[in-house]
Each structure stands twice: as C-alpha cells, then as structure tokens.
C-alpha positions, 0 to 999 in steps of 0.5 A: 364606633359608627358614623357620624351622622347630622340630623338635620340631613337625615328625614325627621331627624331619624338616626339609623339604628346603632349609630352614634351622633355627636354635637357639631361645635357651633357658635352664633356672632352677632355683629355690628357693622361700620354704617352701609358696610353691612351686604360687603361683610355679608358677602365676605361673611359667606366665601369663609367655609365654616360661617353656615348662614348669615342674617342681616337683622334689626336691633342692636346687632347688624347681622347674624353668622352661624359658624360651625367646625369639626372641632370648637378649636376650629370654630374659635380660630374662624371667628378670631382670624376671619370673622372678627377680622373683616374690614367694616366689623365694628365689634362682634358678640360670640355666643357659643351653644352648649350641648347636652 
C-alpha cells in the first residue's frame, strides 16, 4: 500500500499516480467562553498539537478550533482531555466531519 499523502501539501491537489489517500480524522469545536477569557483559550488552544487553526468568531459561539488526529480516537481524547478541559471553557459544540 502506497503513502499517505495530504492534499492540501501537494500542488493543485494532485496526488501521484498509484498513491492511496486516506481521510484525516478531523472535528470542528465551537466553543463558548467565559466573558475576556476568549486570546487565553486561544493561546492555550494553540500549544495543543492536534488543534490545527483557531478562530476567534462573532455569533453565538466565541471561538473555532480545528483538531485533527492519525486516528479519530486521538481527535475524541484531544477534544475531551484538552480542550473541553481548559480554564475559561464555558461549553463546547463538536461537529465531526464525515468522509465520503
């Protein structure tokens, strides 16, 4: 079986011929925040290695964090033992993306 490959590194999203690609477990939480608290969250948010981006939002969430994993068990421990666990977390929404 050939290399993994993530697209999104790859020009045009070309994959080379004969590779195999497979989905990154990935899940969006949208979290809200204790009132001021939302750049330390962001910065704790940031020093977690799977949290990829966060997004400080307007609407009825506070701020946005993508977490991706080799495996979705690892993506569902990030968000439960690190994320979901930060001082000044209100209360979080997890939407995990569906591959196929």
């Amino acid at each position: 079986m050939g290399q993994r490959f993530d697209k999104h590194l790859i020009p045009q999203g070309r994959i080379p011929k004969g590779e195999v690609t497979k989905p990154v477990p990935k899940a969006f939480v949208l979290i809200n925040a204790d009132l001021g608290g939302e750049e330390e969250i962001v910065s704790k948010l940031k020093a977690i290695p799977n949290v990829k981006e966060v997004f400080v939002v307007y609407g009825v969430y506070d701020i946005v964090a993508q977490v991706e994993a080799d495996t979705m068990e690892k993506v569902k421990e990030t968000i439960t033992w690190n994320v979901r666990r930060l001082e000044k977390v209100r209360s979080t929404l997890t939407m995990i993306v569906v591959e196929g």
